[in-house]
N, CA and C of each residue as an Amber inpcrd file, in Angstrom:
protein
   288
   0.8380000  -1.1480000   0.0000000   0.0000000   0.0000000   0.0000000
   0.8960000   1.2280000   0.0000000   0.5530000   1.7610000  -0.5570000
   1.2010000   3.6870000  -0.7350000   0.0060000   4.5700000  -0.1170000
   0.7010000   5.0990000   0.7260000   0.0800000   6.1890000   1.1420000
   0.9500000   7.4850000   0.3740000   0.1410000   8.8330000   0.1990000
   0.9830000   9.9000000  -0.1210000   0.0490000  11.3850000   0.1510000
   0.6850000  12.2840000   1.5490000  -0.1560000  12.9890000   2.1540000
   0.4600000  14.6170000   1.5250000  -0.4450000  15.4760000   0.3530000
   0.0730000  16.4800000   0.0490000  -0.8070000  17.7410000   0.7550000
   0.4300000  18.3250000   1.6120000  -0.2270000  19.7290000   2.4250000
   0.5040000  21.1080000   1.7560000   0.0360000  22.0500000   1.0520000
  -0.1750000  23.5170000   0.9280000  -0.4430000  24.1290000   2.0780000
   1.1190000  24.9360000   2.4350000   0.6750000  25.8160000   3.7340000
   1.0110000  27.2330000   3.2500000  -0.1660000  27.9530000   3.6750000
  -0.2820000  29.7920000   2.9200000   0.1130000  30.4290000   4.5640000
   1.3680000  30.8200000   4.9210000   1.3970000  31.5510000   5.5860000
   0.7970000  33.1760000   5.7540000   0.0080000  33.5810000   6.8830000
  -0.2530000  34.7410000   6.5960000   0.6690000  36.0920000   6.6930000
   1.9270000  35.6510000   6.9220000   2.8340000  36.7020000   7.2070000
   3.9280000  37.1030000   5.5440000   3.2870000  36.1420000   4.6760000
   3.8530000  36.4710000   3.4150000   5.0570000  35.8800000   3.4730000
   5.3950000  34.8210000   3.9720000   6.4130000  33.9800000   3.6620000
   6.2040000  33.0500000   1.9310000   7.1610000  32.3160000   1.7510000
   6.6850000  31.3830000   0.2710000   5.9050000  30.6020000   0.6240000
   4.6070000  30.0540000  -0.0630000   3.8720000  29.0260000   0.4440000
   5.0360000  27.7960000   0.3370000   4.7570000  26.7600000   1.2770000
   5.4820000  25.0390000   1.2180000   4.3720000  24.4030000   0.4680000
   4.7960000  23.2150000   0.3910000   3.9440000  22.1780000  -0.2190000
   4.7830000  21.1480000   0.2020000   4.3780000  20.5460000   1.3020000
   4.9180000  19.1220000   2.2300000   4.4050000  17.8930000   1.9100000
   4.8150000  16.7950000   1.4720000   4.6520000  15.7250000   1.1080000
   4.9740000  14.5450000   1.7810000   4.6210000  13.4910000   2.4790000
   5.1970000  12.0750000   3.6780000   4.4290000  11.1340000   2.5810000
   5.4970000  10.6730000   2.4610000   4.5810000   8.9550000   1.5620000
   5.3750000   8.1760000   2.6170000   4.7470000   6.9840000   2.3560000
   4.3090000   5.6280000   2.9930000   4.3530000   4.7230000   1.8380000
   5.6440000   3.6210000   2.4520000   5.3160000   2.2080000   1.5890000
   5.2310000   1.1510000   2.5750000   3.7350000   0.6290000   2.5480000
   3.6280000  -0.4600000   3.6200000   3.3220000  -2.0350000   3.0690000
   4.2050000  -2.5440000   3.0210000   3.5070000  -4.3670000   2.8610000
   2.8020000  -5.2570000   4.1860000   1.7460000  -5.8000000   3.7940000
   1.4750000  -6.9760000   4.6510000   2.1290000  -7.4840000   5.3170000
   1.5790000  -8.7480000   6.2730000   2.9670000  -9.6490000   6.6130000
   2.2060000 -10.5690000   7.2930000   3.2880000 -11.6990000   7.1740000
   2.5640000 -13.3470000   7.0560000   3.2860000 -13.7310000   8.2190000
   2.6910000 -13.8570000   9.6880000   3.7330000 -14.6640000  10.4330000
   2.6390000 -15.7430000  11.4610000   3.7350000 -16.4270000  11.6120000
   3.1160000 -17.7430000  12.5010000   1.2950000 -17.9990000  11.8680000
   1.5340000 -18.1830000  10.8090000  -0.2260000 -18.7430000  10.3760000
  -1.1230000 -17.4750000  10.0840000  -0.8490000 -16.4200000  10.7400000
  -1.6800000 -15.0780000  10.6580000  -1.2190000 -14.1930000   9.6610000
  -2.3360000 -13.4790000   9.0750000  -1.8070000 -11.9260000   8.1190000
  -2.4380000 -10.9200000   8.6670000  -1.2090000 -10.0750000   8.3180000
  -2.1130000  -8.4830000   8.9380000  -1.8580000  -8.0450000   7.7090000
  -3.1650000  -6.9870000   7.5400000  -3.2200000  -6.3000000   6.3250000
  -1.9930000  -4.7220000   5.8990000  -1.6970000  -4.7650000   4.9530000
  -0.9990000  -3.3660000   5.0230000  -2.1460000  -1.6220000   5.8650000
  -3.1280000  -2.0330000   5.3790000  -4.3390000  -1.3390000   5.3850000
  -4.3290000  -1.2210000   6.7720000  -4.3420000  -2.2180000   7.6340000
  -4.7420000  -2.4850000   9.2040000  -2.8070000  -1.6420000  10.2350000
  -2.0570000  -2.1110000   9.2200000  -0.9110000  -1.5460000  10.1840000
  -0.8510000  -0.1760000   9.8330000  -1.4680000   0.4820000   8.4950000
  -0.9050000   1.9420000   8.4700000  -2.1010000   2.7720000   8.7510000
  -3.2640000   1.9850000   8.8220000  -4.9220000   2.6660000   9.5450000
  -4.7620000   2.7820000  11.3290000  -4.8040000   1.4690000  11.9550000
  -5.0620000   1.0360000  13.2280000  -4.0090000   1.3800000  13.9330000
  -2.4820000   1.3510000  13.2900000  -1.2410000   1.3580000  14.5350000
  -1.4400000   3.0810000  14.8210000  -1.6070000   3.7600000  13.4980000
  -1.6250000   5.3690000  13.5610000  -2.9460000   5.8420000  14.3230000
  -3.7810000   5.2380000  14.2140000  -4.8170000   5.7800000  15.4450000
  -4.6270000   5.5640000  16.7320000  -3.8890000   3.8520000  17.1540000
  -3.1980000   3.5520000  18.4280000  -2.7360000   4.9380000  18.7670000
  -1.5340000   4.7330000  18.0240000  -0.1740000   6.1850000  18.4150000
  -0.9570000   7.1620000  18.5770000  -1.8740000   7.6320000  17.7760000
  -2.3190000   8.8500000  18.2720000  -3.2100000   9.1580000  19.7610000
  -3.9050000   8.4500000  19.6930000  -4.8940000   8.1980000  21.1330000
  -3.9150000   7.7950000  22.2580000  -2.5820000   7.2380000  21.9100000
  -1.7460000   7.0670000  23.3600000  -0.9140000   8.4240000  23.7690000
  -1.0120000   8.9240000  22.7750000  -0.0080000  10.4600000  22.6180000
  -1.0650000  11.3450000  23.2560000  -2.3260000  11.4880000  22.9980000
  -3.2670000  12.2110000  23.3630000  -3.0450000  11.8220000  25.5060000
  -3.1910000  10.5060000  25.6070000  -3.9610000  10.4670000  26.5830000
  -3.0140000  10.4220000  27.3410000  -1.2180000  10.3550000  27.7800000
   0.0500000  10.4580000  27.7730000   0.1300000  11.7780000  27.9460000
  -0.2740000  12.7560000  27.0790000  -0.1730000  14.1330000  27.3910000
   1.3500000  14.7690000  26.6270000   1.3590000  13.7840000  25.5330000
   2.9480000  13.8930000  24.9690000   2.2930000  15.0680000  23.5200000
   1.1530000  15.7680000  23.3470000   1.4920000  16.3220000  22.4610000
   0.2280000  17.2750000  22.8140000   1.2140000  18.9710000  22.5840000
   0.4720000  19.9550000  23.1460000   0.0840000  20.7430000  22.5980000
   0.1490000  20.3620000  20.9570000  -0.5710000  21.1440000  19.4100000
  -1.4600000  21.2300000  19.7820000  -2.2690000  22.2480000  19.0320000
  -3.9590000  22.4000000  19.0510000  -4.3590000  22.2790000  17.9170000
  -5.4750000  21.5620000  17.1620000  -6.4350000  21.2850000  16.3940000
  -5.4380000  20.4570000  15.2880000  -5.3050000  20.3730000  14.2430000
  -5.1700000  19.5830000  13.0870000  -3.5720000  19.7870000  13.0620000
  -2.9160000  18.1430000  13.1450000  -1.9190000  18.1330000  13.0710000
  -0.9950000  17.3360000  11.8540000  -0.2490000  18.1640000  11.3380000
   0.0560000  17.4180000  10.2570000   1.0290000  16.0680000  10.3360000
   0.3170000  15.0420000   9.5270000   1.4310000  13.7600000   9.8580000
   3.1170000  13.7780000   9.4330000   3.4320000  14.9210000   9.2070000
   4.8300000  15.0530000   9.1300000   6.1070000  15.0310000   9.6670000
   5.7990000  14.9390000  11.2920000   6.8670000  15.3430000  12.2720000
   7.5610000  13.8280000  12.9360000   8.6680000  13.5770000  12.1260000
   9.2230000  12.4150000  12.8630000   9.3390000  12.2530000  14.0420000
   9.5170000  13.2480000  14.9970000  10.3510000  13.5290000  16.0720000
   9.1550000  12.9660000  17.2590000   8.1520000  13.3090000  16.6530000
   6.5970000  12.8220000  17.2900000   6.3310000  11.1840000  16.7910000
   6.2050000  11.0760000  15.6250000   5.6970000   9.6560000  15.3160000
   6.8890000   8.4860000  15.4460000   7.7890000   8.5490000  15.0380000
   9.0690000   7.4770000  14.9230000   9.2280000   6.9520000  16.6120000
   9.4330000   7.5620000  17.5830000   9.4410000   6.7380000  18.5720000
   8.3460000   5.8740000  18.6760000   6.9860000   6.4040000  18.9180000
   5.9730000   5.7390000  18.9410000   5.4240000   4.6430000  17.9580000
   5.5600000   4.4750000  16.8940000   6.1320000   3.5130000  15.9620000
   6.9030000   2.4180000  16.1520000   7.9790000   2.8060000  16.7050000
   9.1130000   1.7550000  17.1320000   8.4440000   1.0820000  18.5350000
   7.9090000   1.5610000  19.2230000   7.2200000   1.0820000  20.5340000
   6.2590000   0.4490000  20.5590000   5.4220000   0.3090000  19.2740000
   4.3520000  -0.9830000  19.1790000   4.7600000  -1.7850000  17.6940000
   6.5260000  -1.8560000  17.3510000   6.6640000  -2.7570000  16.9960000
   6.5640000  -2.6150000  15.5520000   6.6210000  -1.7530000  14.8610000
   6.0650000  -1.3140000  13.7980000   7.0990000  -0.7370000  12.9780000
   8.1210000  -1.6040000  12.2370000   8.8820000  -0.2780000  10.9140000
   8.5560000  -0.6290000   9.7620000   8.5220000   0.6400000   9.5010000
   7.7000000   0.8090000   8.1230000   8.7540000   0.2600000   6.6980000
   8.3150000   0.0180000   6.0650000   8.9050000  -0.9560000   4.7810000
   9.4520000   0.6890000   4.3100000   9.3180000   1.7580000   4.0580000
   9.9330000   2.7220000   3.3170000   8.4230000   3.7240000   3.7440000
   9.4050000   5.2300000   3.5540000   9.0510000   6.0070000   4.0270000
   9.9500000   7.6690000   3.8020000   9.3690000   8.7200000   3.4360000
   9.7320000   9.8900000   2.8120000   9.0700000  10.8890000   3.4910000
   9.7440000  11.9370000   3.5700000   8.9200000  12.7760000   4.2390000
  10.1140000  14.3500000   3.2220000   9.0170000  15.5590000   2.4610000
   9.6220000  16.4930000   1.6910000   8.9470000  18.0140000   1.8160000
   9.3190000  18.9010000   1.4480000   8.9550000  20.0020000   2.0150000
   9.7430000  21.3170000   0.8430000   8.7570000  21.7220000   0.0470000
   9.1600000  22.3500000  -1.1930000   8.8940000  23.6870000  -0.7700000
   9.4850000  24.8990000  -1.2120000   9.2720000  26.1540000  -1.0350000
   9.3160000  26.8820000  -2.5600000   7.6090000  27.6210000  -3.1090000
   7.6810000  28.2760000  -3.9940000   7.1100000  29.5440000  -3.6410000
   7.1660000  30.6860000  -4.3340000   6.8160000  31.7570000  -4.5680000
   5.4770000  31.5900000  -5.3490000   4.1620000  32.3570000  -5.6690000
   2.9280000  32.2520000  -6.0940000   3.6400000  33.1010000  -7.3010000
């Protein structure tokens, strides 16, 4: 599965707009008799992480946060066991 998350940010102070991009390459996986879906580890583990981060008190953003920030997701990731098959994260700066 490919995920690929494109955000346009219009600063109001007249900076260049960005255009930030995080893709995701996730495969399945077959162990001891069981499959988990690609779908189920890059849907379900990211709602985990988020609801444990919430309720932990580890993140003190307000309202809509963009999935871009390693520094936030990569530990929590690694802590339920989870590396991702490939993974990008980009951040373009143009002038309008």
């Amino acid at each position: 599965m490919v995920l690929l998350h494109e955000v346009e940010v219009e600063y109001p102070d007249g900076r260049p707009i960005e255009k930030h991009q995080a893709m995701l390459l996730e495969f399945g996986k077959f162990e001891n008799g069981q499959s988990t879906t690609a779908m189920s580890l890059t849907v379900g583990v990211a709602a985990e992480i988020g609801a444990l981060l919430l309720l932990q008190n580890k993140v003190q953003t307000k309202g809509v946060i963009r999935p871009l920030e390693p520094e936030i997701y990569i530990p929590e990731f690694l802590k339920v066991g989870n590396s991702s098959s490939d993974n990008e994260v980009r951040t373009s700066r143009f002038a309008e």
